[in-house]
N, C-alpha and C positions, 0 to 999 in steps of 0.2 A: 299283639296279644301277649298275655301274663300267664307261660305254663310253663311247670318243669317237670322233670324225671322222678319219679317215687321208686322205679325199683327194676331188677334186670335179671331176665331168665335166659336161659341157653339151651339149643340140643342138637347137639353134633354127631357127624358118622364116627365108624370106628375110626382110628389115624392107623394108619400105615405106613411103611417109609418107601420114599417116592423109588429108592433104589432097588428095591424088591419087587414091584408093580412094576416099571416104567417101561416093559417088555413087552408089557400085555397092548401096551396104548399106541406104539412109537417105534422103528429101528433107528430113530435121530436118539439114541440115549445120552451122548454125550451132549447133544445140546439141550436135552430137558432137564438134564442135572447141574448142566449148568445156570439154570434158572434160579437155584438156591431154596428151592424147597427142599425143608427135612421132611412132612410128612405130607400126604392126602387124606381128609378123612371122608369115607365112602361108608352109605347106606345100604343093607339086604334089598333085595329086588322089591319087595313087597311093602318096603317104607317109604311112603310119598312125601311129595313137598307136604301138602296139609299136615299132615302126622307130624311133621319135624313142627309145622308152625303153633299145632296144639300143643305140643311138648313145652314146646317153649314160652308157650303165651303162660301156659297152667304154674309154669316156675315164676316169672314174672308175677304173676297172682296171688299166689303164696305168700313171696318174698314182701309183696308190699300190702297184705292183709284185705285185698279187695275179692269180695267177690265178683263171679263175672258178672251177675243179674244187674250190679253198679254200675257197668258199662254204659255211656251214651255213643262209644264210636270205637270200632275194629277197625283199623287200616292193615291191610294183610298187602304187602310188597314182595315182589315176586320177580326173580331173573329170567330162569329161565320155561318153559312149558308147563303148565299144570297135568294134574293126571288126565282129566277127561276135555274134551271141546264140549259148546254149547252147557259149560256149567261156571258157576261163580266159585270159586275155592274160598272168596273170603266171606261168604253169606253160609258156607257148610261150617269152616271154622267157625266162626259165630254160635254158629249152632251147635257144634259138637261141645263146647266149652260153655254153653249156657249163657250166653250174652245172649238173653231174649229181647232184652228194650231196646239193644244197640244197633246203630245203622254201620253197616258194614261195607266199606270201600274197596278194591280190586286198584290197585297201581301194577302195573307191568312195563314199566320202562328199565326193563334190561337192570343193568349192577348202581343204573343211579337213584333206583325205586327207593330205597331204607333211606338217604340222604333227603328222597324229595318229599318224602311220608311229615318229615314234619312241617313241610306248610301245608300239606291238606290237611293235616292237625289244627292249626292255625286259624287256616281259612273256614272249616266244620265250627270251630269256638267261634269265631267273629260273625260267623251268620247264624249262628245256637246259641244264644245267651246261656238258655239251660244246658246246656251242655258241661259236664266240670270233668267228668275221667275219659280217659282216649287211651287204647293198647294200642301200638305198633310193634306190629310184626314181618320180619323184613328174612328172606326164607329163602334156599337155591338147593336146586335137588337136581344133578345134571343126568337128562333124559342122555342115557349114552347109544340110545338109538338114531338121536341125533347131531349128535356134537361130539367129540374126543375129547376129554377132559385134559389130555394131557398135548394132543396133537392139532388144533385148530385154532389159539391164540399161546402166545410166551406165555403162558401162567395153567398153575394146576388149576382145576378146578375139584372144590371139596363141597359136600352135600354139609349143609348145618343151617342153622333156624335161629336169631338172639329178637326178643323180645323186649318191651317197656310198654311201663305203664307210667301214663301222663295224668298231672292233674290242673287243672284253672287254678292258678296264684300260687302253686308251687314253689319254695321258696329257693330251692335248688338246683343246678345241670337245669337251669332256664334257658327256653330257646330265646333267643335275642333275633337273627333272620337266616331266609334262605335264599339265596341269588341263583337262576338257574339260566344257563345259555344254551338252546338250540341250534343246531345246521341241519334240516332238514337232506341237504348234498350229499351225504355220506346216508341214508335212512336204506339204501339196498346194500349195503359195505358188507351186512354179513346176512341176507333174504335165505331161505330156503324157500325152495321154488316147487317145488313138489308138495300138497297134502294141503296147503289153503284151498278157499273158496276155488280160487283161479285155475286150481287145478287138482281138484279131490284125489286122493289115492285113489288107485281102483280103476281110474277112467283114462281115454284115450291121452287128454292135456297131460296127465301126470307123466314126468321123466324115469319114474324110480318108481320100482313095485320090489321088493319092499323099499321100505326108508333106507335112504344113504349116510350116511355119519359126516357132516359137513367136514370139509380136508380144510389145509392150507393155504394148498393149492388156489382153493375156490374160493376163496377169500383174497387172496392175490390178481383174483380176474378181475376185480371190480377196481385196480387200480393198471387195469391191462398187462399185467405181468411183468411191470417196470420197477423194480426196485428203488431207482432214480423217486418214482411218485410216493412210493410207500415208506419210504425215507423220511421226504416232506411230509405225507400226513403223519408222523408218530413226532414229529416235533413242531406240528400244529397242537395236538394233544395236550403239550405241554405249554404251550403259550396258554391255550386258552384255559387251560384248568387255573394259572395263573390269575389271568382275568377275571375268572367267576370268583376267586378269591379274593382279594384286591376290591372287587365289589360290592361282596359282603361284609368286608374289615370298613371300608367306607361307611356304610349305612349305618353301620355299629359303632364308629370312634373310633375303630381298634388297630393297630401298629401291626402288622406282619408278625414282625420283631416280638410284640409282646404274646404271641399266643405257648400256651402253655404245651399244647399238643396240636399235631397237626397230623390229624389222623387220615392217612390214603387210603385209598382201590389198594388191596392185598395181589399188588403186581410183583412181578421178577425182579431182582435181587437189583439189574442194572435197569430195569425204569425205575425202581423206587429211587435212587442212587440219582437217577438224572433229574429227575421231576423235586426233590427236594434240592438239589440245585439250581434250578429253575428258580423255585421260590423262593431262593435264599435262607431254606432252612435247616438245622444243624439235621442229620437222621438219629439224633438219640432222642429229636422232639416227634419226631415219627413212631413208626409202627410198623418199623422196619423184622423188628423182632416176631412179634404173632403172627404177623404175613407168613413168615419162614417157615414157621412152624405148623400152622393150620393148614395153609393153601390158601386159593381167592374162594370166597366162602359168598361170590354172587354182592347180591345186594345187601346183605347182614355183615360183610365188613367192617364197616363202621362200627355198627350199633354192637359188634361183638366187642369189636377191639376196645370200645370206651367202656363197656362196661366189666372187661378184663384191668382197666387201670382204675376204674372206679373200686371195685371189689378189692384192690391192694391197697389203697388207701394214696395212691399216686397223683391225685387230684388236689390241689389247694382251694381251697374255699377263696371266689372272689377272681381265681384264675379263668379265664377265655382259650376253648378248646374249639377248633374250626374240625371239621366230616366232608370229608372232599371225595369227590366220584366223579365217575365217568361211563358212558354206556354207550350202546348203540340207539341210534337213531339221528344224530349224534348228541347227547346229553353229556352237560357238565352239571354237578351239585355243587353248591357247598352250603354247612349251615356251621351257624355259628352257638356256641351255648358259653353260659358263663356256670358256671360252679357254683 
């Protein structure tokens, strides 16, 4: 399919610096600062993921002269919980922004949703002839009722929302493809066991009344509290993000070597550090710098980070930029766009 990027919005928590909070989250402070984040940026209690994704879509909209009623397709990506169960957040977004024609998608596969948004982009064009504009919006808003932002994986995690608007025959930041690799093995590595079907809050199944803030700890049990194993999988990680790249440079023509940027998962200071060794790629071709600065920002990493060097004018026309991710269940992304 023959689409590219027209235009890119944002909307982030307040930033903070990680040294001034990191009390609130954690008594491991030195090893959360050692992570290498300068800031966190956090939302008011009463600002949801959707809010940040309408924020963001609405800037994207502007920026590239569309109205939403043009819309044929919202893909609204998502990390972590939305605000309510039993509702679509991207058929409300839809709605709240006046995309009335458009068919509205729901992606929730954890921090590789924004990554994998552009082949349901794709795949929506190739079976919609009519189809020609597409938002993506790719959104993380951490429920800290259930997750520690700063205490449950090496990385902060920061609430913020970056959007784009897609059009058919687009002659720029064209998608070219996206390679994605599963292991279903790892899909209970980070479960929360309490408050599904299986076990409703409120009722006898449930372990925790209230909700519990998923720890380290419990994340650690799912490799039986061996260090030895959790060793291995963090440098499986990096194999296979390899791989899914490697796979999308194939399909494409494209050289490792030649890509312009190689934009990661906004991780800590020393995976970003390993994982571009890994691939053999310099970190000034990375994204090592706004990782630092923002936080891991869910699934809208990417789509922030490019459209942070698109907005400076850091992009060469004609240059190949790869969007690498990785999530639970176990997900690797990668897509590739050409400038």
């Amino acid at each position: 399919m023959n689409f590219g990027l027209v235009s890119f919005g944002a909307a982030l928590g307040t930033p903070v610096p990680v040294t001034s909070v990191v009390g609130e989250y954690s008594h491991h402070t030195a090893k959360i600062l050692a992570y290498g984040y300068r800031n966190v940026l956090r939302c008011p209690a009463d600002v949801g993921v959707s809010d940040l994704a309408v924020q963001a879509a609405k800037r994207a909209l502007v920026a590239a002269g569309v109205q939403a009623s043009d819309l044929d397709l919202v893909v609204l990506a998502l990390t972590d919980v939305a605000e309510y169960l039993y509702w679509d957040a991207a058929a409300s977004v839809a709605h709240r922004l006046g995309a009335t024609g458009a068919e509205a998608v729901l992606m929730t596969q954890a921090c590789t949703t924004g990554v994998l948004s552009f082949d349901a982009v794709a795949g929506k064009l190739a079976t919609h002839p009519e189809y020609r504009t597409a938002l993506i919006i790719a959104a993380s808003r951490c429920c800290e009722e259930y997750w520690n932002r700063m205490d449950t994986q090496p990385v902060v995690f920061s609430d913020g929302a970056a959007a784009a608007v897609l059009r058919r025959d687009h002659p720029s930041l064209r998608w070219l493809a996206t390679e994605v690799r599963t292991e279903g093995r790892f899909a209970d590595f980070y479960r929360l066991d309490s408050g599904g079907a299986a076990a409703p809050f409120g009722t006898s199944a449930c372990t925790c009344e209230p909700p519990q803030v998923r720890g380290a700890w419990e994340v650690m049990e799912f490799f039986g509290n061996d260090p030895g194993r959790f060793e291995d999988f963090t440098k499986h990680l990096d194999d296979a993000t390899k791989v899914t790249l490697e796979r999308a440079c194939a399909r494409t023509g494209t050289a490792v070597a030649d890509l312009a940027k190689v934009i990661l998962l906004c991780d800590n200071l020393a995976a970003m550090e390993s994982l571009a060794g890994k691939l053999e790629v310099p970190l000034a071709r990375t994204n090592l710098d706004i990782a630092l600065e923002h936080g891991h920002l869910g699934a809208a990493d990417q789509l922030f980070c490019l459209s942070q060097y698109h907005s400076r004018g850091e992009l060469d026309q004609g240059s190949r930029v790869a969007l690498i991710s990785r999530g639970r269940g176990m997900h690797w992304a990668c897509t590739l766009l050409e400038v």
